[in-house]
Every structure is written in structure tokens, then in C-alpha cells.
C-alpha positions, -999 to 999 in steps of 0.1 A, spaced: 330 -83 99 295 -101 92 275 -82 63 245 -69 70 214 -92 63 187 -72 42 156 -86 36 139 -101 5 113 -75 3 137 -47 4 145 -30 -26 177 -8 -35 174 14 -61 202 10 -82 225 42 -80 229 47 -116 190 50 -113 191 77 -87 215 101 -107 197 104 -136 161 102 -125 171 128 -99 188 148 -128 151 146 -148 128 149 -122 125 183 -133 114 174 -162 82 155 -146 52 176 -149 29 181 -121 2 150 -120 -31 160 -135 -62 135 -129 -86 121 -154 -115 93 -150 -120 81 -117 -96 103 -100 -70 84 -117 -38 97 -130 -44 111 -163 -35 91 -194 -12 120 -206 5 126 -171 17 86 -172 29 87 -210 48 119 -199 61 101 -174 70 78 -194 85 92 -215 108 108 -189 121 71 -177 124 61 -209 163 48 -218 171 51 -179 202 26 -167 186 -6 -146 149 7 -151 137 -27 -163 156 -46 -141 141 -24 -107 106 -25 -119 107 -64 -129 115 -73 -94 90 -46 -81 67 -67 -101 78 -100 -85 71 -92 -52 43 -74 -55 24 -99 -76 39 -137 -72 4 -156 -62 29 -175 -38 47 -147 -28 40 -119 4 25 -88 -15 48 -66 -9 81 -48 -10 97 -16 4 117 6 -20 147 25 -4 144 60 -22 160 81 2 190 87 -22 168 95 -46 153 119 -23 183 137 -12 193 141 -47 166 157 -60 161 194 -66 135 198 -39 112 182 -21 83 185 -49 103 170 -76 114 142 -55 81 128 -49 70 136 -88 96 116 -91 83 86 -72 53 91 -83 68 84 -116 83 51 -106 46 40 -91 33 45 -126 55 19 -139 39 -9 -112 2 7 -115 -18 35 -120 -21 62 -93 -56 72 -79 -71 96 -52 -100 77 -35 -113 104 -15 -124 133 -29 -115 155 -3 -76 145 -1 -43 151 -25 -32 124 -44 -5 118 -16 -25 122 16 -4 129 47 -15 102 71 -20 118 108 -2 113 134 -23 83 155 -3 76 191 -21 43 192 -21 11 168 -33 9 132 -53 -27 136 -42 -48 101 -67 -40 73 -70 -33 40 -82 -1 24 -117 8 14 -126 -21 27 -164 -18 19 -169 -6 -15 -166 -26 -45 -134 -25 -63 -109 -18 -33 -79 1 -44 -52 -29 -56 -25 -11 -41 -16 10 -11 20 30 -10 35 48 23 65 67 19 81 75 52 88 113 54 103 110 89 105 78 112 93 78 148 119 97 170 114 69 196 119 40 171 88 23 178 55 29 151 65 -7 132 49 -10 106 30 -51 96 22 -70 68 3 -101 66 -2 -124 39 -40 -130 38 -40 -160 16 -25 -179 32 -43 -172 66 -73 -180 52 -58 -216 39 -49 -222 75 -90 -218 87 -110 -245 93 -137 -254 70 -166 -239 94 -148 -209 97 -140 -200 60 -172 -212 49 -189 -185 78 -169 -154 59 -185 -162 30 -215 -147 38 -220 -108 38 -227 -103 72 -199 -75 78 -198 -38 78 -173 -12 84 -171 26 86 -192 50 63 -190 57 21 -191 91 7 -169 116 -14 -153 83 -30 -143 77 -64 -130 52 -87 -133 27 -60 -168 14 -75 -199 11 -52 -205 8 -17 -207 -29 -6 -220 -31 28 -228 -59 46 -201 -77 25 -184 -109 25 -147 -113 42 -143 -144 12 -159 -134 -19 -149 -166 -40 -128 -145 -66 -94 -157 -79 -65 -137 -54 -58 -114 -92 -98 -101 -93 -107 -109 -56 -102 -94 -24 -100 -110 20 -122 -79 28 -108 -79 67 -103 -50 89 -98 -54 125 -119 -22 132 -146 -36 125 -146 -57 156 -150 -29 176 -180 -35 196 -192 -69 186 -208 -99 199 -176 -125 214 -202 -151 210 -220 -145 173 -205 -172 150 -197 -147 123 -171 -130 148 -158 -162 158 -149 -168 126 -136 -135 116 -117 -135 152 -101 -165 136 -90 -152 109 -73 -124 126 -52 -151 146 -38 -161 118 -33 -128 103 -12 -120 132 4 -155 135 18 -150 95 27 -113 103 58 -96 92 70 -63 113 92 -36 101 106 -4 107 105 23 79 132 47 78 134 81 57 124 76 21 114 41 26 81 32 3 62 6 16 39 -7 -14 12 -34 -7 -6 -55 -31 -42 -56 -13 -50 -89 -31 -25 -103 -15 -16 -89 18 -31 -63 47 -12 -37 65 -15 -20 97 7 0 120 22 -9 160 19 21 180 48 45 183 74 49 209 65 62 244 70 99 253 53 113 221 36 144 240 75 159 245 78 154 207 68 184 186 39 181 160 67 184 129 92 161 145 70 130 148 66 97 126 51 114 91 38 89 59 26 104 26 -2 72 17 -9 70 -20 -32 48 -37 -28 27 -73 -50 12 -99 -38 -22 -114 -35 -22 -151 -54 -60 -148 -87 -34 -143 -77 -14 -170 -70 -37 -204 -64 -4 -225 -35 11 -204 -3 5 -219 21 -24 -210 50 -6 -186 77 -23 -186 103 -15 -212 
């Protein structure tokens, strides 16, 4: 019998791992926010503290680091926690307990004012066009994190990644040199935090380093343009790449799908056909999270043990 094939990007955690951070996630206090609507100071050394001495810990967030941060790398990775999941006392201390883990790659934030650190991500029948997050303001969140409560019943709702990097080395001169210029806008900015100022118009290309800077493209923001301005053109071009380098995957229970924004965009295909005969609390359910890189944040501890 051939052995199953699993991806780079996937991540096991190791099972020595899973007993005994599900036997301590009890131990993990309820997250508390300080500054910017980041996770306080205290709540991560507790944390911390919590993981500290567990089997395989530095081994699982070094390769966490890898593939979320290699310049020549994707961007991303999805950790299988559903072990950890199902061995946890309950539901609440399963996801402190990935919340923990998160703190060891970067620091959680709440964007929006209005939403829980984990924000349940609606239930959208159609696609979620590739983009990345808080796309107009001026510090972006670095990461994005969906943990996949339940898949879609139907097995469709694929999730994408696409490297934006390297899109943008495939553009022709013209084109990159057009996305340059802050010319774009997308969506509105209020009840924000720790996400900077609002930028808008912005750039797509803002000229900084892929660790500082960020390809500020969403595909909803081509909603209702002008086929023939230049500046659509060029963004247009972009977004044929973006979808010619795309990766598409399916998430299954307890799946994390974490996404370095410097790197890579995300976006969602829409889910399987029939959804109106599937009740509300039986369809495809993400909890979205976002993180702070510790590059922003020269006073936060080093993580890794």
C-alpha cells in the first residue's frame, strides 16, 4: 500500500506535544489585552511559562518558523491540532491552548474593536477573492490564523494561498512600476486598533524589504472599475499571476491555517452546492485570529526555547 503523500506545509503536532499541553491547558489563563489590542505582556509570559519544558516544543515551533518566514519560501503552513482539540478539557481550553502555541510564532491582536480576539468568520456562500487583511491602513496585521471549527459538509469552500512575491517578479516592468503609485482604495477604516493609520489611496508596491513591507492587493477592490484605466490593467495583472502561483486546499477539523501577509495572500473558493438544506450550525465555521510579528516589537522577548 502507497503511503499517503502530505504536503510540505502541513504540520503534525507531535503527539507527545498533544498529551501534555492538553493536560495543561487548564492551566492557561484566559487572554487579557494590553497596548494596541495586543495580547498583554503578562498573558504571553504566562503562557509561556505554561509551555515551558514541553517534549518537541522547539522542534514544532522552529519549523513553524521556517515556513512561515523563509524569504524564498510560501508564507505559510497549516497546523493539524485536532488531537489537540479532542484532548482537551473543553472547548475553551482547547483554543487557549492554541492561542498559546500562536504566541510562540507572534503576538496575538484584535484589530477590530468590535470583535473577540478569535472572530468567527460568517458563513459567505460565495468566494472570498485572494487578499490580504487590513489592506488600507498602515501597518497590516503580519499574520492571519483560521482554525477550522467544522469543514464544509459538501467538501467544497477550498481554501488558497498565493505567494505574492513572486507574482510580482513575474510583472513586466510597466506593470510593477504602475502599482507603485497610490492610486488604490478599498473598503472603510474605523473602530481599528494597533493596525496604525488609515492609508488610502495607497500603493499595491510600497518599495519596502518583503520583512517591513507589504503587496497591498485585494481583489475586492476591483469591484466596479474602469477595464481600460492603466492602473487596473496593471493591478488585473497582478491578479493573474496571483492566481497562476496559487495553492488550493481543504481544511479539515482543527486545521490552523497561518499566513505570513508579507509573504503570501489568502482567499476562500466557494463552498459546495446545496448549502440552503444545510442548517446554520452544520456549515463550514473558521475562528480568524490576528498576530503581531515580534520584528515590530524589539522589546518582546525571544520565543523559542
Amino acid at each position: 500500500m502507497t503511503s499517503r503523500s502530505v504536503p510540505e506545509y502541513r504540520v503534525t503536532l507531535p503527539k507527545e506535544l498533544v498529551a501534555d499541553l492538553a493536560q495543561r491547558a487548564t492551566d492557561l489563563p484566559q487572554w487579557l489585552l494590553g497596548n494596541d489590542d495586543e495580547l498583554s505582556p503578562e498573558t504571553v509570559a504566562r503562557y509561556h511559562g505554561v509551555l515551558a519544558g514541553l517534549p518537541r516544543l522547539a522542534e514544532f515551533t522552529t519549523t513553524c518558523h521556517q515556513l512561515l518566514g523563509a524569504p524564498d519560501g510560501d508564507g505559510f503552513a497549516v497546523l493539524e491540532l485536532a488531537e489537540l482539540l479532542d484532548a482537551a478539557e473543553s472547548e475553551e481550553a482547547g483554543l487557549r491552548a492554541v492561542t498559546a502555541l500562536l504566541s510562540l510564532i507572534a503576538t496575538p491582536l484584535r484589530a477590530y474593536d468590535h470583535w473577540p480576539l478569535w472572530q468567527p468568520l460568517g458563513t459567505n456562500l460565495a468566494i472570498d477573492p485572494m487578499h490580504i487583511d487590513v489592506v488600507n491602513s498602515t501597518l497590516p496585521p503580519d499574520y492571519i490564523a483560521q482554525l477550522c471549527v467544522r469543514p464544509d459538509p459538501r467538501g467544497q469552500g477550498h481554501s488558497v494561498v498565493s505567494q505574492v512575491r513572486r507574482a510580482v517578479d513575474r510583472l513586466g516592468y510597466a506593470d510593477a512600476e504602475l502599482l507603485t503609485h497610490p492610486q488604490y482604495v478599498d473598503g472603510s477604516f474605523f473602530e481599528l486598533t494597533g493596525v496604525g493609520d488609515e492609508r488610502q489611496p495607497f500603493p499595491i508596491l510600497d518599495g519596502l524589504p518583503p520583512s517591513e513591507g507589504f503587496v497591498r492587493f485585494t481583489a475586492k477592490m476591483l469591484a466596479d472599475t474602469d477595464p481600460a484605466d492603466p492602473y487596473i490593467k496593471a493591478v488585473r495583472a497582478l491578479e493573474r499571476e496571483l492566481i497562476t502561483g496559487k495553492r488550493r486546499f481543504l481544511l479539515g477539523r482543527g486545521d490552523l491555517l497561518i499566513a505570513n501577509q508579507h509573504l503570501c495572500c489568502h482567499g476562500r473558493e466557494a463552498l459546495g452546492g446545496g448549502q440552503e438544506d444545510v442548517a446554520e450550525d452544520e456549515r463550514r465555521l473558521l475562528l480568524q485570529i490576528f498576530l503581531r510579528g515580534q520584528v515590530r516589537h524589539a522589546a518582546t522577548p525571544e520565543v523559542l526555547p
